[in-house]
C-alpha positions as CSV (number, residue, x, y, z in Angstrom):
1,X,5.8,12.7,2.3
2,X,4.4,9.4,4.1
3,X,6.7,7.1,0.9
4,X,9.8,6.6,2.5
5,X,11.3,2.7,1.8
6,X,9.7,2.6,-2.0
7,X,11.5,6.1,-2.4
8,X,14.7,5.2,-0.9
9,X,14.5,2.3,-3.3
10,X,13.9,4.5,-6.3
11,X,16.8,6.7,-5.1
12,X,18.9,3.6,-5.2
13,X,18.6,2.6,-8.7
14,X,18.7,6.5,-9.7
15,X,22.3,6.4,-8.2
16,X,23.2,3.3,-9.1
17,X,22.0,4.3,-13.1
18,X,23.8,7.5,-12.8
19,X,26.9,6.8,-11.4
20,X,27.3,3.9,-14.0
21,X,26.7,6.1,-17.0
22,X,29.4,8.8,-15.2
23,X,31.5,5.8,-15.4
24,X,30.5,4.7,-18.9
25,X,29.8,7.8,-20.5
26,X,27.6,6.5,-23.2
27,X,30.5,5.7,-25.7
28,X,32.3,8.7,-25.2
29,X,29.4,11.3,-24.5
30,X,31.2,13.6,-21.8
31,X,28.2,15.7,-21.5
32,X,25.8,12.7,-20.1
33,X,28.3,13.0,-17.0
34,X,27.1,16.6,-16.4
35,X,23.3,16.0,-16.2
36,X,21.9,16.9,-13.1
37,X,19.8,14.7,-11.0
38,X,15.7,15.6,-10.3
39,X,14.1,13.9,-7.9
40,X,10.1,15.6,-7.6
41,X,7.2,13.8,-5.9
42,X,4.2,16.4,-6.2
43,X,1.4,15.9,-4.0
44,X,-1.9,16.8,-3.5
45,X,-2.4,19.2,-0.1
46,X,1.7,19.5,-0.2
47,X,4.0,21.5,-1.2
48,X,6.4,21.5,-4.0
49,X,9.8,20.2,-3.2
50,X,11.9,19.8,-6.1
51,X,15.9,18.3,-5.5
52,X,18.8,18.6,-7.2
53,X,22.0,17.7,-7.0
54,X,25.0,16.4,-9.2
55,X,25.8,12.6,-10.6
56,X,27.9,10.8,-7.9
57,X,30.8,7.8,-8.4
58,X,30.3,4.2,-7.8
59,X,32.5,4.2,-5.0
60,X,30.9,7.7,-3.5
61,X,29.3,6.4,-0.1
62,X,27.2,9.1,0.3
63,X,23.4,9.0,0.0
64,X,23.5,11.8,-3.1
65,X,26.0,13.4,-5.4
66,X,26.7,16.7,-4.4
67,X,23.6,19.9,-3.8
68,X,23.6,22.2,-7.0
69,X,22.3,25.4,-5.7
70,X,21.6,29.0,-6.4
71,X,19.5,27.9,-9.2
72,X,16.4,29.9,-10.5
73,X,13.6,27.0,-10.6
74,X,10.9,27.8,-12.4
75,X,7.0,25.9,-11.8
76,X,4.0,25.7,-13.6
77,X,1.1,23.6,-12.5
78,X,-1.5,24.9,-15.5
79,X,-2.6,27.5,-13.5
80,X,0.6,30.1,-13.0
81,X,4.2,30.2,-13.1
82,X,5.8,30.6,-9.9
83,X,9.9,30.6,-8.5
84,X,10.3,28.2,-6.3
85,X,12.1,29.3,-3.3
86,X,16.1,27.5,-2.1
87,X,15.1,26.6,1.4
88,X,18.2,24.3,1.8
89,X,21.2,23.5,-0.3
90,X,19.7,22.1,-3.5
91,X,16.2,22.1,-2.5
92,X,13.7,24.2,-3.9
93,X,10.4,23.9,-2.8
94,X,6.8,26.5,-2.3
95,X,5.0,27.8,0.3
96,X,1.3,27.0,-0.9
97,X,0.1,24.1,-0.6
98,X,-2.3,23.8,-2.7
99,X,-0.4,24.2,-6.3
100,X,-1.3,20.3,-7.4
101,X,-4.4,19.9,-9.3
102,X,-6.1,16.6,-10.2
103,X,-6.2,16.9,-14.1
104,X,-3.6,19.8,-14.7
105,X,0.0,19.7,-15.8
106,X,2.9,20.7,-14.0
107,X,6.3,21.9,-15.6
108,X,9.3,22.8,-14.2
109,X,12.5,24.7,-15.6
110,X,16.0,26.1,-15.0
111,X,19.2,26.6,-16.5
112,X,22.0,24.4,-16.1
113,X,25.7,24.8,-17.6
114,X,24.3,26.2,-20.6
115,X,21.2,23.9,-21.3
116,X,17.8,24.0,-20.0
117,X,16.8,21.3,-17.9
118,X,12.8,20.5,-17.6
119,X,10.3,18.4,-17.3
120,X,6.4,17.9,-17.1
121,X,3.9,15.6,-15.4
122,X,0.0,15.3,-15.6
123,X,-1.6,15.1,-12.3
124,X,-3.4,12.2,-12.1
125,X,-7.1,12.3,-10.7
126,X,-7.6,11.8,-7.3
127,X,-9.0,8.2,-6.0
128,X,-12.6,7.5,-5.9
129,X,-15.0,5.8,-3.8
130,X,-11.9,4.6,-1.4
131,X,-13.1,2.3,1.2
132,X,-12.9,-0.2,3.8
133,X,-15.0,-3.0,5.5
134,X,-14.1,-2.3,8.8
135,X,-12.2,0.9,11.0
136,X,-11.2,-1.9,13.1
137,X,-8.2,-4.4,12.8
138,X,-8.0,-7.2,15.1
139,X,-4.6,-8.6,15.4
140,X,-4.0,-12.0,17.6
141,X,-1.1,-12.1,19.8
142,X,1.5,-13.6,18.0
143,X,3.0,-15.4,20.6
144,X,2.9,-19.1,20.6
145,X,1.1,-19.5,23.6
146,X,-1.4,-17.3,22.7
147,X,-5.2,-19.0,22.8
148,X,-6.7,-17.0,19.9
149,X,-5.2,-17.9,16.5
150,X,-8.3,-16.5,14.4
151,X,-7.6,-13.1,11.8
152,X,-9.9,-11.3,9.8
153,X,-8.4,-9.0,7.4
154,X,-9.7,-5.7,6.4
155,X,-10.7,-5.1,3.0
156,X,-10.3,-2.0,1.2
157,X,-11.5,-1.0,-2.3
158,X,-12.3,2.0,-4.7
159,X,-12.8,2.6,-8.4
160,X,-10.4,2.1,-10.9
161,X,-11.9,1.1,-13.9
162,X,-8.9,2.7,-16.1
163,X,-6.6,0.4,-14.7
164,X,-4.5,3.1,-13.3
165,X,-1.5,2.5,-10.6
166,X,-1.5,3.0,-6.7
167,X,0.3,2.7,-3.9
168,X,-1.3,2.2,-0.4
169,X,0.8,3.4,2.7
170,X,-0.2,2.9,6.6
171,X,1.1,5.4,9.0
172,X,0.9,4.9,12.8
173,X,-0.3,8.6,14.1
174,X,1.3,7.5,17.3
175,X,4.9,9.0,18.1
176,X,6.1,5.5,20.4
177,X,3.4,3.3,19.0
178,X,2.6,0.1,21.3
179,X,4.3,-3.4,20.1
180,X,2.0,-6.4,19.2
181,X,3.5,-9.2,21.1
182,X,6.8,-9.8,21.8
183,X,8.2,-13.3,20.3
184,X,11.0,-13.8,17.6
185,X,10.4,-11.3,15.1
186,X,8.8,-8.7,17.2
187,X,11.7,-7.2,18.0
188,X,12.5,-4.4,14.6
189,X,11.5,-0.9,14.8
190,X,8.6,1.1,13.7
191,X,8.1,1.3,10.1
192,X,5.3,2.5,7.9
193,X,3.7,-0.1,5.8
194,X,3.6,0.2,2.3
195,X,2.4,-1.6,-0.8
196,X,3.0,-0.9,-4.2
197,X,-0.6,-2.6,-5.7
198,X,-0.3,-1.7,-9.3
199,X,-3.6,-1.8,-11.2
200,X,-5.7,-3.0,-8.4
201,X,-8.8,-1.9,-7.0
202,X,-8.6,-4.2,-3.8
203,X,-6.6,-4.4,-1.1
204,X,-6.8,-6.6,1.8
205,X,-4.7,-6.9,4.8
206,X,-2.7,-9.9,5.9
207,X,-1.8,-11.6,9.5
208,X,1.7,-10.4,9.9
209,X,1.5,-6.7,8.5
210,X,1.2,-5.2,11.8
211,X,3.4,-5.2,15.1
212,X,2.4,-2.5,16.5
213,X,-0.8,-1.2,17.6
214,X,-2.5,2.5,17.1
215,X,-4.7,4.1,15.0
216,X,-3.0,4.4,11.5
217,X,-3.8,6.8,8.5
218,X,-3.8,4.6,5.5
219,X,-3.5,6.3,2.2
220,X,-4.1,5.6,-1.4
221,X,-1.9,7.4,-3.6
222,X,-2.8,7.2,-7.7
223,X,0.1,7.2,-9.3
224,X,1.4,8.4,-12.5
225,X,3.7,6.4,-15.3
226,X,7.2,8.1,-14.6
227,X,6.7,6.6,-11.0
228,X,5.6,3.2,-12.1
229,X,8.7,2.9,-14.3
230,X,11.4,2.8,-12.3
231,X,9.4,1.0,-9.8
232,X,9.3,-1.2,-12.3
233,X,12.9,-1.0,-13.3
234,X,14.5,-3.1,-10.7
235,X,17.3,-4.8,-12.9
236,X,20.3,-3.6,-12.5
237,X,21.8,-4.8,-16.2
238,X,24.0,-2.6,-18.2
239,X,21.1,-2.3,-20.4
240,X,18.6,-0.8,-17.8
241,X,21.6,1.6,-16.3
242,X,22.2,3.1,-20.0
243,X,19.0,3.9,-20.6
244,X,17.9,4.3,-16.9
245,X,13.9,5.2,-17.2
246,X,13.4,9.0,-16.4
247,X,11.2,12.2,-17.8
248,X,14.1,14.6,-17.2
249,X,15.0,16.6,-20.5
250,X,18.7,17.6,-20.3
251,X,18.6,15.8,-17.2
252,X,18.2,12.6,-15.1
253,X,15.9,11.3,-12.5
254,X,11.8,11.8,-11.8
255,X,9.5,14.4,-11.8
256,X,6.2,13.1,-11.1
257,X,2.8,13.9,-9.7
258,X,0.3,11.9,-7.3
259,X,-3.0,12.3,-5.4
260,X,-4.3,10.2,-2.5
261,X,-7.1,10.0,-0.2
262,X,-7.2,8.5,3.7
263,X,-9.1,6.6,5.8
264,X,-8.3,6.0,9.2
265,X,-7.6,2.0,10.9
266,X,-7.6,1.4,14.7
267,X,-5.3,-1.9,15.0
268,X,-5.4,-3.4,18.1
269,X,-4.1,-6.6,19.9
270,X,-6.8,-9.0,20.7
C-alpha cells in the first residue's frame, strides 16, 4: 500500500487508545483489555491483508502489541466467502487480487477467546473523471542564487459531487530518485507525499512539495467513513481514548475499504 505516514499516524492513536483503555479498563470492564486489535486497508487491484495482534501497555516500546495467530479468518466481499491464508505471524492476507469491488460489501470474521470478532465495510466507488492540467511539473532550484524564482502548480481535479473523502498520494517510481537543489532543507530523505483533502474535488500542487525529481504516480484514493474518523480523531483526551472511533465488533481498530485511480507527473528541476 503507497499510505505509509497517514497510516503510521492512525496506528499511533490506535495504540495510544488501546493501551489506555488496558490501563483504564472502562470502570472495571476486564474483558475490554482482551479485544484484539484489526487493522484492514482493502484496496482495489490488492490483495486482502488483514492484521491482528493483541492490546499493548503504555510503556510497551514496541511498534504493536503482540501477533495473535493460528486464527481461521473468514472474508466476504459480496461475492464469496473465502479463508484468508496466515502468511506471517498475525497476518492474514489472499492471493487474488481482485476480491474489492466498487459498490459491494466486505465482511470479515473469526473467533477469538470465546467471542466472534467482525466487521464490515462498503467499498466505496472508484474516482471519476480524475485529472490534471499538466504531466509536467516544473520546480525552480531552490537555491538562493538561483535566477528563476517563477512556479506554476499543477492542478488536478475529478468529480465528487457527493462530497465524499480522498486522499492523494505521490510516489517517485524511481528507486534513488534525484534531489532538487541542495540548500538548507534539502537535505531529508525520500518520502512519498501525501494529502489528506477531505471533501475536495481539487487539488493543486504547491512550491515546496517536491525535492526530488522523477516521474511520480500520483493517486487518488476515495475513502470510506471508518478511515476519515480517526483521521479525524487526533485528540488524544481521555474522552476520545475511551471511546476510541473504530468498526470492530468484539474488537478494536479499522477495517476499511478504498479505491483510487493514477495519473502519472514528470517533476523536474528547471
Amino acid at each position: 500500500m503507497e499510505i505509509k505516514y497517514i497510516l503510521k499516524r492512525i496506528c499511533f492513536l490506535l495504540i495510544i487508545a488501546t493501551a489506555y483503555l488496558a490501563c483504564k479498563k472502562d470502570g472495571g470492564d476486564d474483558s475490554i483489555a482482551d479485544r484484539p486489535v484489526v487493522q484492514s486497508y482493502l484496496t482495489n487491484g490488492k490483495i486482502v491483508t488483514l492484521k491482528v495482534y493483541k492490546q499493548k501497555g503504555l510503556l510497551d516500546t514496541a511498534s504493536y502489541g503482540a501477533a495473535v495467530t493460528g486464527l481461521t479468518v473468514s472474508f466476504n466481499n459480496g461475492i464469496k466467502t473465502i479463508t484468508l491464508k496466515e502468511s506471517s505471524s498475525g497476518v492474514y492476507t489472499s492471493t487474488e487480487t481482485d476480491l474489492i469491488i466498487a459498490g459491494n460489501s466486505c465482511s470479515f470474521s473469526f473467533a477469538y477467546n470465546g467471542t466472534t470478532v467482525s466487521g464490515s465495510t462498503l467499498v466505496p466507488a472508484k474516482p471519476v473523471s480524475f485529472a490534471s492540467s499538466s504531466l509536467e511539473q516544473a520546480v525552480p532550484d531552490p537555491d538562493p542564487d538561483s535566477s528563476t524564482t517563477t512556479f506554476t502548480g499543477v492542478n488536478f481535479t475529478w468529480s465528487n459531487p457527493d462530497k465524499g473523502e480522498y486522499l492523494m498520494v505521490f510516489k517517485n517510481q524511481e528507486a534513488s530518485p534525484n534531489r532538487i537543489g541542495s540548500g538548507f532543507g534539502r537535505r531529508n530523505d525520500y518520502q512519498d507525499i501525501e494529502e489528506y483533502l477531505g471533501q475536495a474535488s481539487t487539488f493543486k500542487t504547491q512550491r515546496m512539495m517536491f525535492q526530488f525529481s522523477g516521474y511520480y504516480d500520483v493517486y487518488l484514493y476515495h475513502v470510506n467513513a471508518e478511515y476519515n474518523n480517526i483521521v479525524n480523531s487526533s485528540s488524544t483526551s481521555s474522552l476520545n481514548l475511551t471511546n476510541p472511533p473504530t468498526n470492530i465488533k468484539n474488537g478494536l481498530g479499522i477495517f476499511t475499504a478504498m479505491t483510487r485511480d493514477s495519473l502519472l507527473l514528470h517533476v523536474y528541476q528547471e
